[in-house]
Each structure stands twice: as C-alpha cells, then as structure tokens.
C-alpha positions as CSV (number, residue, x, y, z in Angstrom):
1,X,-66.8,-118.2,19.6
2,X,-64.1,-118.8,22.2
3,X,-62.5,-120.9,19.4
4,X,-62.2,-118.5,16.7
5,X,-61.2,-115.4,19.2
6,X,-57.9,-118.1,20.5
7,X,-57.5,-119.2,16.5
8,X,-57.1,-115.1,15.6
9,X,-54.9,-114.5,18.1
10,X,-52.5,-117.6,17.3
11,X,-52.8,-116.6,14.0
12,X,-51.5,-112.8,14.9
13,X,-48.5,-114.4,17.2
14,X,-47.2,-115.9,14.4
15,X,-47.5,-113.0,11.7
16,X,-45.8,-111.2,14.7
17,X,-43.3,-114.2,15.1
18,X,-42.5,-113.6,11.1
19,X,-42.4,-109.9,11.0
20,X,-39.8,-109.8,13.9
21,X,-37.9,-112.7,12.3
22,X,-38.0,-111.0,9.1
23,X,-36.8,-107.6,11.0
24,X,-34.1,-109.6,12.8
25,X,-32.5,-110.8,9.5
26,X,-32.3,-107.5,7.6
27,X,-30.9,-105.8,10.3
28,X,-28.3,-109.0,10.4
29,X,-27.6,-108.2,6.5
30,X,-27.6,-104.4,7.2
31,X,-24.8,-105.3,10.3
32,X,-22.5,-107.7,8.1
33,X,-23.0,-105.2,5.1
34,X,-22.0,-102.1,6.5
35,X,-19.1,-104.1,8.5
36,X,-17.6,-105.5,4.7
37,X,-18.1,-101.7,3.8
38,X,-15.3,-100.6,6.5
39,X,-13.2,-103.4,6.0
40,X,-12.8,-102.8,2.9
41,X,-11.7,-99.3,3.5
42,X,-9.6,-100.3,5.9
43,X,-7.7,-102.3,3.5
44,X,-4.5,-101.6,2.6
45,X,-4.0,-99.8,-0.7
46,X,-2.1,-101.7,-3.1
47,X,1.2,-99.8,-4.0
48,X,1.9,-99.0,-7.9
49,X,5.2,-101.2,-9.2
50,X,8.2,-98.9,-10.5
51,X,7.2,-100.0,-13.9
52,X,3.1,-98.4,-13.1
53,X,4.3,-95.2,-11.6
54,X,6.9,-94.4,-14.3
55,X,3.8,-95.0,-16.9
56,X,1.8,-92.0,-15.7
57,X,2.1,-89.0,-16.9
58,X,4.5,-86.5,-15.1
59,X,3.6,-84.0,-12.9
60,X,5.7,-80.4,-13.4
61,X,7.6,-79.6,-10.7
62,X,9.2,-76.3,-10.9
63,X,12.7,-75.5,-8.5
64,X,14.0,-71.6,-7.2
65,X,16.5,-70.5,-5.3
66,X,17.3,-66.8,-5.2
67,X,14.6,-64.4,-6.2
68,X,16.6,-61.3,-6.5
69,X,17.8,-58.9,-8.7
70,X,21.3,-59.7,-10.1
71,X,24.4,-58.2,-9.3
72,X,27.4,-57.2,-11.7
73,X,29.7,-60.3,-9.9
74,X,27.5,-62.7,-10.6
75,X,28.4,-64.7,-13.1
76,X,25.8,-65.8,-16.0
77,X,25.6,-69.5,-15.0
78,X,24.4,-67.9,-11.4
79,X,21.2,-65.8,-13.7
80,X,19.5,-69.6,-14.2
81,X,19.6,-69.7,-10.2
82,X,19.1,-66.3,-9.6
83,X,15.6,-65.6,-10.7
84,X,14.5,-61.2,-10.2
85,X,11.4,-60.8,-8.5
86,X,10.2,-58.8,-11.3
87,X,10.2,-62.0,-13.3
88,X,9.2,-63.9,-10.5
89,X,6.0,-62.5,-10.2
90,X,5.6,-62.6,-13.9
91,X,5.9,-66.1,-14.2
92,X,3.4,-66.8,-11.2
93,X,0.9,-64.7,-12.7
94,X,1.3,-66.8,-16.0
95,X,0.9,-70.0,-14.3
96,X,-2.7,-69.0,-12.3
97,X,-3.1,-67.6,-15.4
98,X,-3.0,-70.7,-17.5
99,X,-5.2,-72.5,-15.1
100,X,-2.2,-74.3,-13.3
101,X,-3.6,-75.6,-9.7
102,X,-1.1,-76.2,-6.8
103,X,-0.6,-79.4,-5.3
104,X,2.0,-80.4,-2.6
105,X,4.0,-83.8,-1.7
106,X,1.7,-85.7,-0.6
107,X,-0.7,-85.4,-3.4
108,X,2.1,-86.1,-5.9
109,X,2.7,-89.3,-3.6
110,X,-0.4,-90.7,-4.0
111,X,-1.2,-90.1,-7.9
112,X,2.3,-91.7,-8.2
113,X,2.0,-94.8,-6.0
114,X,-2.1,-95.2,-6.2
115,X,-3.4,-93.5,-8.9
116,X,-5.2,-90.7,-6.6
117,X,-6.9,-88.5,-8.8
118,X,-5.3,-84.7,-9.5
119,X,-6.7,-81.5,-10.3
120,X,-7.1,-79.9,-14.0
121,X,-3.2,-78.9,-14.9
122,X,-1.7,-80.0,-11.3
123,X,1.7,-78.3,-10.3
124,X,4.4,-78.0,-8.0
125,X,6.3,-75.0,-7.1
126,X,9.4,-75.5,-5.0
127,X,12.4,-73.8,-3.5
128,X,16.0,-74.8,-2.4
129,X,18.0,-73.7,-0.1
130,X,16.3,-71.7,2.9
131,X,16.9,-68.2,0.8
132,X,14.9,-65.3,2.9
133,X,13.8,-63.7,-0.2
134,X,11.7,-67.0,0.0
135,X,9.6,-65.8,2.6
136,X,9.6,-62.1,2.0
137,X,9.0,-62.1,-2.0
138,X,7.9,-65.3,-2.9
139,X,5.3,-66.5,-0.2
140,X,3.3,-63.6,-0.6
141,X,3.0,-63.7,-4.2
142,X,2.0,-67.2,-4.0
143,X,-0.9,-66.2,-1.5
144,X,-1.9,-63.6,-4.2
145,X,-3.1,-67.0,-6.1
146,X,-4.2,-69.5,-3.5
147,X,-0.6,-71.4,-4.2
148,X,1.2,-73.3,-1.7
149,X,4.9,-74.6,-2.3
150,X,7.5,-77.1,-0.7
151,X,10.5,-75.4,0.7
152,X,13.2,-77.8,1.1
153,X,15.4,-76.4,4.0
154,X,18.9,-76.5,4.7
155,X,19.7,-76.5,8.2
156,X,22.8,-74.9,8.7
157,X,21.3,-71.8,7.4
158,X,18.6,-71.2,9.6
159,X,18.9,-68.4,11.6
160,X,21.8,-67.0,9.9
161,X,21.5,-63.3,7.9
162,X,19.7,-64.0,4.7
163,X,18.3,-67.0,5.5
164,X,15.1,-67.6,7.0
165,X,14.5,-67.9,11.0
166,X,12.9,-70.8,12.6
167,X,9.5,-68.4,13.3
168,X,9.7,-68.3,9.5
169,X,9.5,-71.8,8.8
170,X,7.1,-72.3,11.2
171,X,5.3,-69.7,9.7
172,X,5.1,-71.4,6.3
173,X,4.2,-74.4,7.8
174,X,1.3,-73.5,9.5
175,X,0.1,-71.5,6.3
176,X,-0.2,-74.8,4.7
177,X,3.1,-75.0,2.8
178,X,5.2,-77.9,3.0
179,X,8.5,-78.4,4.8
180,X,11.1,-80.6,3.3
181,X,14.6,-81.6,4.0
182,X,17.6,-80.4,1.6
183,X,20.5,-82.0,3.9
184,X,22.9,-80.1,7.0
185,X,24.8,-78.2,4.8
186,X,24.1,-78.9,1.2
187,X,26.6,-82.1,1.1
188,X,27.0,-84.3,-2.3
189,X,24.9,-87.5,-1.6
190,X,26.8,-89.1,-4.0
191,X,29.8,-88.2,-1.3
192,X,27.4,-89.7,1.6
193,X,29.5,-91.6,4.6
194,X,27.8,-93.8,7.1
195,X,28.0,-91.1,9.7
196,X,26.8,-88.5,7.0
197,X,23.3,-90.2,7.2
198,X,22.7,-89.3,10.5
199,X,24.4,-85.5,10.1
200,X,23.2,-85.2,6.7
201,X,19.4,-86.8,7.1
202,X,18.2,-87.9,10.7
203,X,19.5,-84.8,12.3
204,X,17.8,-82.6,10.0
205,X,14.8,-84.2,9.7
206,X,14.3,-83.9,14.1
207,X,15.6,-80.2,13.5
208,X,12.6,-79.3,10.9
209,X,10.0,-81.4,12.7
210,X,10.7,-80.0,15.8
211,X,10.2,-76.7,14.0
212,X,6.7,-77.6,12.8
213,X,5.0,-79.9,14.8
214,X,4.8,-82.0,11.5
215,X,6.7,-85.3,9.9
216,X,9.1,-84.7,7.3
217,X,8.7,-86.9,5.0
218,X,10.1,-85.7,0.9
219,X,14.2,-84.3,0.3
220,X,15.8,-82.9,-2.5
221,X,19.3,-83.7,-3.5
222,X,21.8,-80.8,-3.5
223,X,23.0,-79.8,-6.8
224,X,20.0,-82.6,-8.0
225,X,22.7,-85.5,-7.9
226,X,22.2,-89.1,-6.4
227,X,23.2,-92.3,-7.1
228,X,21.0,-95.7,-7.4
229,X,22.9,-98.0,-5.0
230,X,21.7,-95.7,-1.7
231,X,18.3,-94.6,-2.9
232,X,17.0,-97.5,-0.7
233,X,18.4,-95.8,2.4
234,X,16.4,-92.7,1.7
235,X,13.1,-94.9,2.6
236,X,14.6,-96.7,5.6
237,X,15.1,-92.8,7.1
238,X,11.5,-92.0,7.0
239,X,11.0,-90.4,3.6
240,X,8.1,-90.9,1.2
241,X,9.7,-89.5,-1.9
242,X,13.0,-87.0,-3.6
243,X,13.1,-84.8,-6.3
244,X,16.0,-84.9,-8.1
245,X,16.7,-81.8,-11.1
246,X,16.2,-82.4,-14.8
247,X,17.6,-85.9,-15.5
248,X,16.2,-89.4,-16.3
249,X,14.5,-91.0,-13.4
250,X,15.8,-94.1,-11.9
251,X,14.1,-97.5,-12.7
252,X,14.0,-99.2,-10.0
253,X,13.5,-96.2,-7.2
254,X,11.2,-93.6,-9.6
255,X,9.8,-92.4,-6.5
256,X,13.2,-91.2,-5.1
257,X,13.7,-89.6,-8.2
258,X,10.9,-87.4,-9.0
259,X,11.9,-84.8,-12.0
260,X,12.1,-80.9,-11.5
261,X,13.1,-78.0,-13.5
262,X,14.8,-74.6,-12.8
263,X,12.8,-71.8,-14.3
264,X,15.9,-69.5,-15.0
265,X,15.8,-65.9,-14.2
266,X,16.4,-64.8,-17.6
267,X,13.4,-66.7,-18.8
268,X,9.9,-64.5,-20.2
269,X,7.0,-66.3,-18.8
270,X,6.0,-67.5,-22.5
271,X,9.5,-69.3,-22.4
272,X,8.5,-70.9,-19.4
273,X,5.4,-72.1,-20.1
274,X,7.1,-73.5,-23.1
275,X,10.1,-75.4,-20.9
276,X,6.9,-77.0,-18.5
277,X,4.9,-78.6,-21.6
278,X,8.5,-79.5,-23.2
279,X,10.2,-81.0,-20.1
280,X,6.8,-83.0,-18.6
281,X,5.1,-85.4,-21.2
C-alpha cells in the first residue's frame, strides 16, 4: 500500500512538472509574440518615392483670400481673389452638400507619403494671407459644417487693421484649424537670398508657433511661384509639405508642390464643383 500511495504521488509531481512546463512556454511564446507585435509598430514607415506619391490620385485643395463684397476700384483680375461672402457661403453649402469631408495637412501628408487611408470625397479648404474677414465670415461658416481649414499666415500683418490679431490665430488653432506659414511679408521665393531664409521662413515659423503652442510644419508660396533648385531647403527648415497654385507639380519634390486652386468670386457653386472634378484627376 505504502508503495502505490509514493508511486501516485510521483506520478502527480510529474503531471505537475509538465503542466507548469507547458504553462512556462506559452507564456514565453505569448511574451516574444506580443514583443514582435510592438516592434513592428515601432518600425519606421517606409516613405512613398516621388514617382509613388505623384501616382495617387490628387486630393482638391481649394485657396481664398478676401471674402468681401467688391468695390467699384477693384479691378476684375482682383474678383478671382476677391470672393463676396454671399458666394462664399454658397459655395460651402455646395461642398457639405456634395458629401465633401474636410481633412487638414497632416492627413494630406500621410495619404501622400504612406498611403494613409482618406475619407469618402476628402478636401482641403485654405486661405492666404491673414485677411480678418477670415475669422469673422469664413470660420464660422465653416463651423456651420464641421469643416476645418489651413490658414497660411503672413506675419507682417498680424495685428495690423484688417488683419487678424494674434488672439485670433490662436483662436483658430485651438478650434482645430491649422496654422501655416505664408512668409514675413509675402516675398517672391523665387527672389529668396541667404538671409531671406531666416526673415522669410525661420522667423516666421517661431512667430506662429509661439502663437499656438504648436509646430509649423506646411507653407504656401506667395503668388504660388517656386523654383526646383531650393525646394530642398524648404525640408531642411522644418516643413513637411507646400502648396503651390494651379501649375504642374515638380518631379523630383511633389511634396513641396502640392496643387491648389482659387475658387473665384464670380464663380456659381455649380461652376465650382465643376473646376474641383476638372482640375483634380
């Protein structure tokens, strides 16, 4: 008897012995598992080659300056730029309308360069220049709609009557619109000197941050111009990406020349709608 009772109890050691063993590996699998599933998050994502992000299909990005009525001196070259906030809101309406979602900068970025997935009929709206009738008329009717924009800011301006205050900016920051830089005071970049890169494009870029309490990270060329041979230099001063206006993109640098439009002020809302599918293929 004493012989079978020590023969049951070796025999439940080592079942004991295998279970824990058993245990002691899964968990090892489940450790090493779980540790190759944040590694491989961690992993850098691979960037998309010039030739890649100029393949995908373009995003529309639409560019204001002026939303206000016109005057009788201005001239009609000044009505594309000068949009009436009648027609403004017209031409908002359309796009929520049409089932146009908002997306800012950084979501742009990442569809271009990684192939981030976008909403149904993505969208940017954005706005040159620091104009006040860019807070008072156009931010609002945005909000109607659940839009957001990128307001590229000129520096200079700020402060000064007709333009928006710092308070303002920071405003449109922290309601989740993005702030971008649009140069000092709306200089050529094409006319760029060595010291213009730090008056032009480091300077503003601390002004605006400072503002937010946020990186600035996307410009916009006045008057849409650039050249190829200093595109590189926009990346070595901290930006991510710049819209240029309506021309061919650059080969080499297609993120630092992203394509908008102008929706001119004497345009109906079907003509716009028209100009988007027409202008972004």
């Amino acid at each position: 008897m004493k012989l079978f009772l020590n023969l049951a109890a070796g025999l439940m050691l080592l079942a004991s012995a295998c279970t824990n063993s058993g245990q002691s590996k899964t968990s090892s699998t489940s450790v090493n598992s779980d540790k190759d599933t944040v590694e491989a998050n961690d992993a850098p994502k691979k960037e998309a080659t010039a030739a890649e992000i100029l393949s995908r299909k373009e995003v529309p990005v639409l560019c204001y300056h002026q939303i206000r009525d016109w005057k009788a001196s201005d001239s009609k070259r000044a009505h594309d730029d000068i949009i009436p906030p009648a027609n403004f809101k017209q031409h908002i309406k359309m796009l929520a309308d049409s089932g146009y979602h908002t997306i800012l900068p950084d979501q742009l970025y990442d569809y271009l360069n990684y192939g981030t997935k976008l909403p149904e009929k993505p969208i940017i709206i954005s706005f040159d220049d620091t104009d006040l009738d860019q807070f008072t008329v156009a931010a609002p009717e945005l909000k109607k709609y659940g839009f957001k924009g990128v307001f590229f800011i000129m520096t200079v301006s700020i402060g000064r009557p007709r333009y928006m205050s710092k308070a303002q900016i920071k405003t449109l920051s922290n309601e989740g619109h993005v702030i971008a830089s649009h140069t000092w005071n709306h200089k050529n970049f094409t006319q760029f000197t060595d010291e213009d890169w730090e008056i032009q494009i480091d300077k503003p870029t601390k002004t605006l941050e400072t503002i937010t309490g946020k990186k600035v990270e996307y410009f916009a060329y006045p008057y849409g111009v650039w050249k190829p041979e200093t595109l590189h230099k926009l990346k070595e001063h901290g930006f991510k990406a710049a819209f240029i206006l309506s021309t061919k993109r650059d080969e080499t640098n297609p993120l630092f020349t992203i394509r908008r439009i102008i929706d001119p002020g004497r345009y109906t809302a079907k003509n716009l709608y028209q100009s988007i599918n027409k202008s972004f293929k």
